[in-house]
PDB file of N, H, CA, C and O in Angstrom:
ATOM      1  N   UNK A   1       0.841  -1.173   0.000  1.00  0.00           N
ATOM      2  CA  UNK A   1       0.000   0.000   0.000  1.00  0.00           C
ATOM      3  C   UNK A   1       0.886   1.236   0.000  1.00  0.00           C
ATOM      4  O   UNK A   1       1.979   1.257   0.565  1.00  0.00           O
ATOM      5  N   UNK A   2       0.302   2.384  -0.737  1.00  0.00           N
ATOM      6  H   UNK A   2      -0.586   2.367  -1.196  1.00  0.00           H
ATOM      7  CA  UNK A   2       1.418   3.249  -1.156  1.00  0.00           C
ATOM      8  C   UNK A   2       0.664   4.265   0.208  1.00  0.00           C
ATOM      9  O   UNK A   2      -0.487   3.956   0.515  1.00  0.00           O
ATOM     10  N   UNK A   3       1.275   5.332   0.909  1.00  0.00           N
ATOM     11  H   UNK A   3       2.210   5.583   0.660  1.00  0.00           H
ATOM     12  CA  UNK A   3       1.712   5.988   1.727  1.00  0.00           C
ATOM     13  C   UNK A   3       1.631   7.305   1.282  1.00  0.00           C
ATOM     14  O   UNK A   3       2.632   7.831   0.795  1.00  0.00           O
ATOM     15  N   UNK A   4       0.420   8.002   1.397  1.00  0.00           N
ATOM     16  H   UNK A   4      -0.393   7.574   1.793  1.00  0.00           H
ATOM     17  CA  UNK A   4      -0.472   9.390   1.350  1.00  0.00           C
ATOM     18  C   UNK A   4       0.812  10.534   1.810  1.00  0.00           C
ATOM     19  O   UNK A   4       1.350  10.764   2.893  1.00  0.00           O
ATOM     20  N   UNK A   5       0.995  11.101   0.433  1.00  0.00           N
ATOM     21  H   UNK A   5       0.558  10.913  -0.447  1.00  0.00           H
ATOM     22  CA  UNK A   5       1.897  12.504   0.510  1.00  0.00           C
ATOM     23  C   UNK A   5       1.127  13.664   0.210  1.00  0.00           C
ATOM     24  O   UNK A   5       0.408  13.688  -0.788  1.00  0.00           O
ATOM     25  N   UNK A   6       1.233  14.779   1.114  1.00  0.00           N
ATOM     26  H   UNK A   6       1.817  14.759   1.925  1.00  0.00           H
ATOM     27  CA  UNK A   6       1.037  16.246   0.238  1.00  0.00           C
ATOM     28  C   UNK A   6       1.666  16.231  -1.046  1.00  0.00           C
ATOM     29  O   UNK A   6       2.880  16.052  -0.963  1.00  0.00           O
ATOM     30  N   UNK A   7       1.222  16.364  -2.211  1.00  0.00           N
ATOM     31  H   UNK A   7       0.235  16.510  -2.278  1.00  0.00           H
ATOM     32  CA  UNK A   7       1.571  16.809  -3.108  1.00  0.00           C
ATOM     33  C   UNK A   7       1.570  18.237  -4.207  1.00  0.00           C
ATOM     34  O   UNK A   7       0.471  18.229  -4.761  1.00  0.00           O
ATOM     35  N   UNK A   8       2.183  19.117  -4.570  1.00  0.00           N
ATOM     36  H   UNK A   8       3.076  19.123  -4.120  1.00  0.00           H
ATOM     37  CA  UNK A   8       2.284  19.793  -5.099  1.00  0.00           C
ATOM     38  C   UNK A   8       1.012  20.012  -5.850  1.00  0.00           C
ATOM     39  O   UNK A   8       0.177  19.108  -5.845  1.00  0.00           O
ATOM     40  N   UNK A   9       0.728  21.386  -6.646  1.00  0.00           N
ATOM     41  H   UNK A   9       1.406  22.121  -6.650  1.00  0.00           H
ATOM     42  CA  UNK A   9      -0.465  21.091  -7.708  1.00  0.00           C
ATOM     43  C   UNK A   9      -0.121  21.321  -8.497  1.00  0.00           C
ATOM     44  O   UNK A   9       0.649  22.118  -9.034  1.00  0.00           O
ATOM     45  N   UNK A  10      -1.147  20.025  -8.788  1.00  0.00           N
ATOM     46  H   UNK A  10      -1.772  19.377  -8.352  1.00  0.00           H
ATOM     47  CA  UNK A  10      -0.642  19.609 -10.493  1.00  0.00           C
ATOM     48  C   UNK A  10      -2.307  20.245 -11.429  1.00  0.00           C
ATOM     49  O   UNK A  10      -3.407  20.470 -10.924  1.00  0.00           O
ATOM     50  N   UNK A  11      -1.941  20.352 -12.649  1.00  0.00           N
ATOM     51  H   UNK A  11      -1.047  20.169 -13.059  1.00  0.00           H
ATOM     52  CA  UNK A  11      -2.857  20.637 -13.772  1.00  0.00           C
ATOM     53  C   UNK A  11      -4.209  20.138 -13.542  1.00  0.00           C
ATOM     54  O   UNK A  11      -4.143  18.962 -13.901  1.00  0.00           O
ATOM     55  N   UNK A  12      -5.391  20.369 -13.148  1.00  0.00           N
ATOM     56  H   UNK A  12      -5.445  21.324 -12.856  1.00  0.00           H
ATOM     57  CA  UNK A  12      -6.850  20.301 -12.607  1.00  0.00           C
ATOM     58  C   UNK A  12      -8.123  20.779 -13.541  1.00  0.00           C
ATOM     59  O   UNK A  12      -8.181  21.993 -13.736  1.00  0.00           O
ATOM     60  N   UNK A  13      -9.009  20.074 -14.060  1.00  0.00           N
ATOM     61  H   UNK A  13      -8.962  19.088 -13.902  1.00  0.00           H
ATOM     62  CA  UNK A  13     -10.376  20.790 -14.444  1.00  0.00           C
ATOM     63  C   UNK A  13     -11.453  21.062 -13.458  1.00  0.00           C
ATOM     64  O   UNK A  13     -11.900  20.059 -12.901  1.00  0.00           O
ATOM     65  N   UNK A  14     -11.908  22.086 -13.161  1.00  0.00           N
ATOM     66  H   UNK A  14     -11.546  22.900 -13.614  1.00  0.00           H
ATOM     67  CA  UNK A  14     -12.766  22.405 -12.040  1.00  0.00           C
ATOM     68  C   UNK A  14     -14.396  21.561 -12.117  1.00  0.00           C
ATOM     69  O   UNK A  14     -15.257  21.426 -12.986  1.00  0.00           O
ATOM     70  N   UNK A  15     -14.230  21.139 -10.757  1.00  0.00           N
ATOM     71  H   UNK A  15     -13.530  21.248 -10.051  1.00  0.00           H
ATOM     72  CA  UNK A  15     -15.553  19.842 -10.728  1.00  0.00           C
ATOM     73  C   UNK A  15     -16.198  20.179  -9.119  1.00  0.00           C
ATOM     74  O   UNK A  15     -15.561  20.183  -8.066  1.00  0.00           O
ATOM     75  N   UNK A  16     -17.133  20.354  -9.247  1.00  0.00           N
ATOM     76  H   UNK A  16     -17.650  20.352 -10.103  1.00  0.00           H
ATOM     77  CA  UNK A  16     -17.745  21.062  -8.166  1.00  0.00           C
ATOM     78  C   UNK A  16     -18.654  19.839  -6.869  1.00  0.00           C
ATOM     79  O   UNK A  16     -19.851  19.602  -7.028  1.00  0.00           O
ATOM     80  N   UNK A  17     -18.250  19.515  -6.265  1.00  0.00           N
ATOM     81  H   UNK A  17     -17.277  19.708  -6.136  1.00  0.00           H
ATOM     82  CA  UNK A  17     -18.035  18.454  -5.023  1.00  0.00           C
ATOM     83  C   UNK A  17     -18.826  19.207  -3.825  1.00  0.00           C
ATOM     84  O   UNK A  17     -18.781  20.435  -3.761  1.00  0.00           O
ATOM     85  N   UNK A  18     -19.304  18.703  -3.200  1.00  0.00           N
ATOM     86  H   UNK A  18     -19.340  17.705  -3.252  1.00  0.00           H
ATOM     87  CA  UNK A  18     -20.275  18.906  -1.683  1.00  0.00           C
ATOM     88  C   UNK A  18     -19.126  18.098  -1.022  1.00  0.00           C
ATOM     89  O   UNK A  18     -18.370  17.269  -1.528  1.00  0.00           O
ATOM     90  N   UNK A  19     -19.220  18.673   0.533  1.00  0.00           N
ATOM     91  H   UNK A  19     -19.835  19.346   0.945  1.00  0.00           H
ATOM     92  CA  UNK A  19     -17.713  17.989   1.199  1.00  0.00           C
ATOM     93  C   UNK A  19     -18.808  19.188   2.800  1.00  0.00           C
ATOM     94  O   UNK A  19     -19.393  20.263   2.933  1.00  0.00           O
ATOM     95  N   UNK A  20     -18.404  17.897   3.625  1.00  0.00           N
ATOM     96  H   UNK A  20     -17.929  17.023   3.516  1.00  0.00           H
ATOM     97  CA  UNK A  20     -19.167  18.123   5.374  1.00  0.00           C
ATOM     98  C   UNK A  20     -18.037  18.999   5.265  1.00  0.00           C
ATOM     99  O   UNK A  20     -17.014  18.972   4.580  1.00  0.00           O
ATOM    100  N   UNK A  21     -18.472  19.738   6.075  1.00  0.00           N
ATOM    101  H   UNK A  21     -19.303  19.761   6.631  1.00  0.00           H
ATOM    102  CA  UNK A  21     -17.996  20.813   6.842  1.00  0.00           C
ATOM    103  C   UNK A  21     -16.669  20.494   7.538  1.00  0.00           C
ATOM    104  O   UNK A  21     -15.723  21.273   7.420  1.00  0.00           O
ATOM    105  N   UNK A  22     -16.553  19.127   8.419  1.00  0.00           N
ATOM    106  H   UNK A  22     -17.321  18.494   8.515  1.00  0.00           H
ATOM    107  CA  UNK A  22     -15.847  18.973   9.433  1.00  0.00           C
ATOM    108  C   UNK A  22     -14.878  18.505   8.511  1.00  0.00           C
ATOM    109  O   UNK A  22     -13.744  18.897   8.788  1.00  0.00           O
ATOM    110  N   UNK A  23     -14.995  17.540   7.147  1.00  0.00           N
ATOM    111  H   UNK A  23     -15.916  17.222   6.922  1.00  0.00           H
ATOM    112  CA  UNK A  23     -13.891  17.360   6.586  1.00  0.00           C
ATOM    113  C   UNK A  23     -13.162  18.141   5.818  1.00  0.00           C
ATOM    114  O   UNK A  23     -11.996  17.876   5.527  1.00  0.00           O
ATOM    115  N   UNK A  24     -14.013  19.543   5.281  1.00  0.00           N
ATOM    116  H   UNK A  24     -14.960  19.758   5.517  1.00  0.00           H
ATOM    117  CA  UNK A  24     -12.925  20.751   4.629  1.00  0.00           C
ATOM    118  C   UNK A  24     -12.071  21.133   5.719  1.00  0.00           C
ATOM    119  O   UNK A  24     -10.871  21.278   5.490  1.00  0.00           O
ATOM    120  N   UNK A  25     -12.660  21.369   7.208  1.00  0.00           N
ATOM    121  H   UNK A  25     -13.635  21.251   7.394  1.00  0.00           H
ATOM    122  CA  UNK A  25     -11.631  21.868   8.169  1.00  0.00           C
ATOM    123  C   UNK A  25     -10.451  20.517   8.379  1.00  0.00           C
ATOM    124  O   UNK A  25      -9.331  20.735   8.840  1.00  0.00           O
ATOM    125  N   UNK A  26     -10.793  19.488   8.070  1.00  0.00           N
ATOM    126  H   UNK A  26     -11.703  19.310   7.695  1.00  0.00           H
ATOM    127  CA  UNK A  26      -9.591  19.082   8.331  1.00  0.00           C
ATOM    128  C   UNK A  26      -8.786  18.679   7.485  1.00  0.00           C
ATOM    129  O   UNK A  26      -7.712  18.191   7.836  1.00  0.00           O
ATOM    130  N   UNK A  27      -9.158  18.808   6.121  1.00  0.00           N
ATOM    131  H   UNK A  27     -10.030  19.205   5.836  1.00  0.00           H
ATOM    132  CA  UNK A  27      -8.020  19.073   5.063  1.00  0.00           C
ATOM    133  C   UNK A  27      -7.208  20.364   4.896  1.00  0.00           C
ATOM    134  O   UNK A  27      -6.022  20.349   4.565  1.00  0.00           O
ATOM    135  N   UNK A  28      -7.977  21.593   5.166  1.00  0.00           N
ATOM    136  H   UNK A  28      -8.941  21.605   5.434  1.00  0.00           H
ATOM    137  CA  UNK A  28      -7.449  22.922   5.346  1.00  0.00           C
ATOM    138  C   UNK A  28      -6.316  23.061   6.472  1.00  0.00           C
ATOM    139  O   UNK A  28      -5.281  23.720   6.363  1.00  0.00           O
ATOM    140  N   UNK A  29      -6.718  22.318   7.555  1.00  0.00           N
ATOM    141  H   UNK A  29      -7.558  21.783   7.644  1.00  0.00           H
ATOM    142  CA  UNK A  29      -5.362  21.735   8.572  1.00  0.00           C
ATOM    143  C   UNK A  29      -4.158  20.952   8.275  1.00  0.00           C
ATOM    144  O   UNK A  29      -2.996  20.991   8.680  1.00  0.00           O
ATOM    145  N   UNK A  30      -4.636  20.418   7.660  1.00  0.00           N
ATOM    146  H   UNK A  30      -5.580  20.387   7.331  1.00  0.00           H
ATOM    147  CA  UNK A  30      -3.424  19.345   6.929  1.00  0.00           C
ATOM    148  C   UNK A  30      -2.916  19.830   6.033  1.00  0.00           C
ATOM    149  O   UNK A  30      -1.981  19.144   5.622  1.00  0.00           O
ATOM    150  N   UNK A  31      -3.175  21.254   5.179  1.00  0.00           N
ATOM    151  H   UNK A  31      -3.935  21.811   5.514  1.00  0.00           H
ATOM    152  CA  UNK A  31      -2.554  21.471   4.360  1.00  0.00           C
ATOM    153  C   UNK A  31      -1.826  22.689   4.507  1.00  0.00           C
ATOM    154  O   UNK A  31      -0.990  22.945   3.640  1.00  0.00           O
ATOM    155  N   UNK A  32      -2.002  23.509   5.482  1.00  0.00           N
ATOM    156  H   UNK A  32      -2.681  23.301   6.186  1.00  0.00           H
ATOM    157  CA  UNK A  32      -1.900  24.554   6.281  1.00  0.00           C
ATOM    158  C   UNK A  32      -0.666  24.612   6.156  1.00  0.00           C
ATOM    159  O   UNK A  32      -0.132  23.695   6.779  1.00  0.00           O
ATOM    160  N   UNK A  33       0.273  25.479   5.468  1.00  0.00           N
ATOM    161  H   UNK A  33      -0.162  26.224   4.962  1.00  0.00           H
ATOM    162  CA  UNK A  33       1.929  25.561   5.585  1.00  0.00           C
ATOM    163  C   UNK A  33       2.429  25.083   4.899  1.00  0.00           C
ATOM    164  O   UNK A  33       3.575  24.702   5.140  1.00  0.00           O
ATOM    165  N   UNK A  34       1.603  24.769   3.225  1.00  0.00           N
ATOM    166  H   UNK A  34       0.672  25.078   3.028  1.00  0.00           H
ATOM    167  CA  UNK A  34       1.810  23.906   2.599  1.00  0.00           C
ATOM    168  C   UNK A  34       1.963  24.462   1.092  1.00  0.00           C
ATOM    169  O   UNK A  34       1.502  25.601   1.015  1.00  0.00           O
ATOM    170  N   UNK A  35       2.656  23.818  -0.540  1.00  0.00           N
ATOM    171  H   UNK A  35       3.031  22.893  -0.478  1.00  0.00           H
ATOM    172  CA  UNK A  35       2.508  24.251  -1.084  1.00  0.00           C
ATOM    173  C   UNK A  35       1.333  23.329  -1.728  1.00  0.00           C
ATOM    174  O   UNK A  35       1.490  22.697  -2.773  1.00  0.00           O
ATOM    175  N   UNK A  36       0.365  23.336  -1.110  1.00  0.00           N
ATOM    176  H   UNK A  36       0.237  23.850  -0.262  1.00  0.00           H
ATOM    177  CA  UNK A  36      -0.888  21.792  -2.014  1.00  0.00           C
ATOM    178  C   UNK A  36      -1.930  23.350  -1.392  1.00  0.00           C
ATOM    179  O   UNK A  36      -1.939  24.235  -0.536  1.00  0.00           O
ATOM    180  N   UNK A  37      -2.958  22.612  -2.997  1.00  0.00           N
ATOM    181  H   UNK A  37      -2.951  21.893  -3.692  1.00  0.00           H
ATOM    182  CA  UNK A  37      -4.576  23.104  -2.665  1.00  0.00           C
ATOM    183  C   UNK A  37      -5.329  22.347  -2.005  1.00  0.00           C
ATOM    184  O   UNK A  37      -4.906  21.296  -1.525  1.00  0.00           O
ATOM    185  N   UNK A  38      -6.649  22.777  -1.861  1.00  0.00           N
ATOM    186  H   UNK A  38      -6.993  23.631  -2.252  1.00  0.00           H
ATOM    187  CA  UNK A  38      -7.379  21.668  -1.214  1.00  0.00           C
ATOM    188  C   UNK A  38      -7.665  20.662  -2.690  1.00  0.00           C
ATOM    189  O   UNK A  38      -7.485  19.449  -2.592  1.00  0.00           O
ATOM    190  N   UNK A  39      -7.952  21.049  -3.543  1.00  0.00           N
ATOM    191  H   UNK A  39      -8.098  22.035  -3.623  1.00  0.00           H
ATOM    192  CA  UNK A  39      -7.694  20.536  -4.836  1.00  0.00           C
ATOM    193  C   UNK A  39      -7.258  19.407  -4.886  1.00  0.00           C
ATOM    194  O   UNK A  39      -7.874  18.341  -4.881  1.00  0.00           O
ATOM    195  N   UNK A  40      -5.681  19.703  -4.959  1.00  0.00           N
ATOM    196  H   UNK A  40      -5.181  20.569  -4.963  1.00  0.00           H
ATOM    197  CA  UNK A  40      -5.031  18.885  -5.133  1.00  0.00           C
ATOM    198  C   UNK A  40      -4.728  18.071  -3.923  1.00  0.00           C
ATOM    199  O   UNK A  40      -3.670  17.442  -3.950  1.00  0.00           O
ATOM    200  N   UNK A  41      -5.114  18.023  -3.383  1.00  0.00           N
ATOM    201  H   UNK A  41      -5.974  18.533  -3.361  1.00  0.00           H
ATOM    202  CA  UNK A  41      -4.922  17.252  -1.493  1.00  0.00           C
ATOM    203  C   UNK A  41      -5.857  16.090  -2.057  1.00  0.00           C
ATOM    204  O   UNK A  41      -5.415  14.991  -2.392  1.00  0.00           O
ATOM    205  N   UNK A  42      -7.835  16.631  -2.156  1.00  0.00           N
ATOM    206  H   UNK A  42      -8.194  17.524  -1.884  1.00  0.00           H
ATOM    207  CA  UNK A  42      -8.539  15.479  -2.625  1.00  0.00           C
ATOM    208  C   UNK A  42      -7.929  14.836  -3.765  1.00  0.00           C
ATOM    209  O   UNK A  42      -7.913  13.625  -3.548  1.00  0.00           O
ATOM    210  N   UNK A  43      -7.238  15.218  -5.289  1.00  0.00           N
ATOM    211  H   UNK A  43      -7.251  16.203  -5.465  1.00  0.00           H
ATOM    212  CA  UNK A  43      -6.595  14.655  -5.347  1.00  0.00           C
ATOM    213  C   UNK A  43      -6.319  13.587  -5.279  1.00  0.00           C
ATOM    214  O   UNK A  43      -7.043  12.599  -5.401  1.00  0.00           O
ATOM    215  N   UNK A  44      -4.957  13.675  -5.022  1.00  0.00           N
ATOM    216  H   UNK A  44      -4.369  14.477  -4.922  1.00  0.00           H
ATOM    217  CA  UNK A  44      -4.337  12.554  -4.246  1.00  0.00           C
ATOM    218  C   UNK A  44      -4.494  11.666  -3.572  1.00  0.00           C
ATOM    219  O   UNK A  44      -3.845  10.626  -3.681  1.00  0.00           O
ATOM    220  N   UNK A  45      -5.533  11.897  -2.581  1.00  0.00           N
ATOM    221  H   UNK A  45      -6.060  12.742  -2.492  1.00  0.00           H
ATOM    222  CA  UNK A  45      -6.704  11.061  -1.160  1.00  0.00           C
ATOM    223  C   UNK A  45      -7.357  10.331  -2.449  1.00  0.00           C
ATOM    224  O   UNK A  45      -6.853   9.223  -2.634  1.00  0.00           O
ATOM    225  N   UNK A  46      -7.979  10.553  -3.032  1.00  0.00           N
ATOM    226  H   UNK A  46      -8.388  11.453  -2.882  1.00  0.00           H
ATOM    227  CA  UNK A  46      -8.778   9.728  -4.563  1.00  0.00           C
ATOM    228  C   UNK A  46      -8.061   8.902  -5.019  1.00  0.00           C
ATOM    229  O   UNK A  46      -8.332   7.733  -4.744  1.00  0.00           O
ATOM    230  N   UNK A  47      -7.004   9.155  -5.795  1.00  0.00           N
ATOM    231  H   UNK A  47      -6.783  10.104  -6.019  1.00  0.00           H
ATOM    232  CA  UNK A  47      -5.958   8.155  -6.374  1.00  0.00           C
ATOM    233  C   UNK A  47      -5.024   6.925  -5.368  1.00  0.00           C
ATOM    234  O   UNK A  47      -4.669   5.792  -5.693  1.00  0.00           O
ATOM    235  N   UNK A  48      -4.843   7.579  -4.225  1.00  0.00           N
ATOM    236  H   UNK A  48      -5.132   8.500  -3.961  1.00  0.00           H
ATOM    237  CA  UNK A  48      -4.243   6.608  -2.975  1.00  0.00           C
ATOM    238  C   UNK A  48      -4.918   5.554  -2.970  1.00  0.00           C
ATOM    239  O   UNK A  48      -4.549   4.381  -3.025  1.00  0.00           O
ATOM    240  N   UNK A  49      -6.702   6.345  -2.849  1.00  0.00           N
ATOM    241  H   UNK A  49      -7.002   7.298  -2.804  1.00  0.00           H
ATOM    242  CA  UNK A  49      -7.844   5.368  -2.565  1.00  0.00           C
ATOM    243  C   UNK A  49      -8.144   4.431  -3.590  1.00  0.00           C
ATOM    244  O   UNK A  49      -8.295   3.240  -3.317  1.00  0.00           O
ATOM    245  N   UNK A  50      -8.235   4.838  -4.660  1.00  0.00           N
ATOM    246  H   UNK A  50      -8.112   5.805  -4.882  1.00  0.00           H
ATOM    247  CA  UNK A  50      -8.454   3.885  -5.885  1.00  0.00           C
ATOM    248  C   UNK A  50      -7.078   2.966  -5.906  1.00  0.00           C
ATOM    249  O   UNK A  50      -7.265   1.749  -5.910  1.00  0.00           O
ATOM    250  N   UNK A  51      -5.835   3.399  -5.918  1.00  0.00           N
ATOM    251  H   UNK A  51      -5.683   4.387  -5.915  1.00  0.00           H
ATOM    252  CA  UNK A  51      -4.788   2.247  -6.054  1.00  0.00           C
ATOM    253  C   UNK A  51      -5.285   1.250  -5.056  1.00  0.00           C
ATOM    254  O   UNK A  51      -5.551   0.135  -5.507  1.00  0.00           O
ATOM    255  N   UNK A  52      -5.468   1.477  -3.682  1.00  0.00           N
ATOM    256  H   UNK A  52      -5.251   2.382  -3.316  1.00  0.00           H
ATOM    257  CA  UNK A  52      -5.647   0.538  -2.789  1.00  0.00           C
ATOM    258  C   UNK A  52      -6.716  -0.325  -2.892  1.00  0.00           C
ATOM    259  O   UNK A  52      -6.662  -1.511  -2.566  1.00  0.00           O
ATOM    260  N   UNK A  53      -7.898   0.355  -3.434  1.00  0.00           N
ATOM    261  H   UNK A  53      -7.942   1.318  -3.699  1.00  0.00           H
ATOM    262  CA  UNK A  53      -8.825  -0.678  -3.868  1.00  0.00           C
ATOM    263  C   UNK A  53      -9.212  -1.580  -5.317  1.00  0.00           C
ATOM    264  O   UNK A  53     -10.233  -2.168  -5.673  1.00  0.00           O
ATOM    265  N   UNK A  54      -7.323  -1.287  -6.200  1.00  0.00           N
ATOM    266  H   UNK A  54      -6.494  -0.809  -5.911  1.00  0.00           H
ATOM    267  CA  UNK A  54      -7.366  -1.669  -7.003  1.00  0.00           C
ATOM    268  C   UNK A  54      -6.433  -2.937  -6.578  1.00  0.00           C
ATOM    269  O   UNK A  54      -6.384  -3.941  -7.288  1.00  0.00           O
ATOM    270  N   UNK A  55      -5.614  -2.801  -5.227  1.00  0.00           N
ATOM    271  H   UNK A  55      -5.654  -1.985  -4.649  1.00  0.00           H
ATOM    272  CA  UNK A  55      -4.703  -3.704  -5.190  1.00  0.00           C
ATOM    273  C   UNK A  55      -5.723  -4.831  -3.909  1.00  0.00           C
ATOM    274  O   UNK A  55      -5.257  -5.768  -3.261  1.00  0.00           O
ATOM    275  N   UNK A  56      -6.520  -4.547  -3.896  1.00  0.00           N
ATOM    276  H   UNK A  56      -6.898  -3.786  -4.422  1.00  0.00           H
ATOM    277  CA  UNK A  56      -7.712  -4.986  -2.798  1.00  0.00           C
ATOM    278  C   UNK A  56      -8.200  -6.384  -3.396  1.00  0.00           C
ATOM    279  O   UNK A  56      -8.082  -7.559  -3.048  1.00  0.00           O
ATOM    280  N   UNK A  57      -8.874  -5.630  -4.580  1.00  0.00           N
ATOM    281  H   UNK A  57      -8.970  -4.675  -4.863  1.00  0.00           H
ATOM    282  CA  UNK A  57      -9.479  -6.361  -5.959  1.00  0.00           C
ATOM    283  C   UNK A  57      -8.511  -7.779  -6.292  1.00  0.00           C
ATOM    284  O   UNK A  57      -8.739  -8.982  -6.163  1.00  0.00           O
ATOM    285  N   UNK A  58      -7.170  -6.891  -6.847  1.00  0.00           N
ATOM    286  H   UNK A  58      -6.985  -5.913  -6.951  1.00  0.00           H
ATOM    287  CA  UNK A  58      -6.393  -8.099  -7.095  1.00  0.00           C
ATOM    288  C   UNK A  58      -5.715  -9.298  -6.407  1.00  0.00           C
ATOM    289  O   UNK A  58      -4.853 -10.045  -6.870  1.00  0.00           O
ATOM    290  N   UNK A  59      -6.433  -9.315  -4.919  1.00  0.00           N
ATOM    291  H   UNK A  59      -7.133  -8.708  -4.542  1.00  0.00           H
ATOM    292  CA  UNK A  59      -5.964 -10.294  -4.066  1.00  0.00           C
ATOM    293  C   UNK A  59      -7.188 -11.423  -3.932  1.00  0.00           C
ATOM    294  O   UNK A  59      -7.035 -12.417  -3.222  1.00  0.00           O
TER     295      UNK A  59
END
């Protein structure tokens, strides 16, 4: 299992997402001091998530 990094932002088309309250504040924390958007934070959290449930699948 690959191991969730802040990552930089990368190139994005704007897609408009509903997100609780409590979890924008705690991505905005986590990214706080950072050079990542919230953008690009979900991102990454998406693709982590899909590898893992692609390597899930293949077992």
């Amino acid at each position: 299992m690959r191991k969730f990094k802040i990552p930089s932002v990368p190139p994005t088309t704007n897609k408009c997402i509903r997100f609780p309250n409590d979890v924008i504040e705690q991505v905005e924390e986590s990214i706080k001091g950072t050079n990542c958007t919230f953008t690009a934070f979900v991102i990454e959290a998406v693709r982590v998530a899909l590898e893992n449930l692609q390597e899930e699948n293949e077992k």
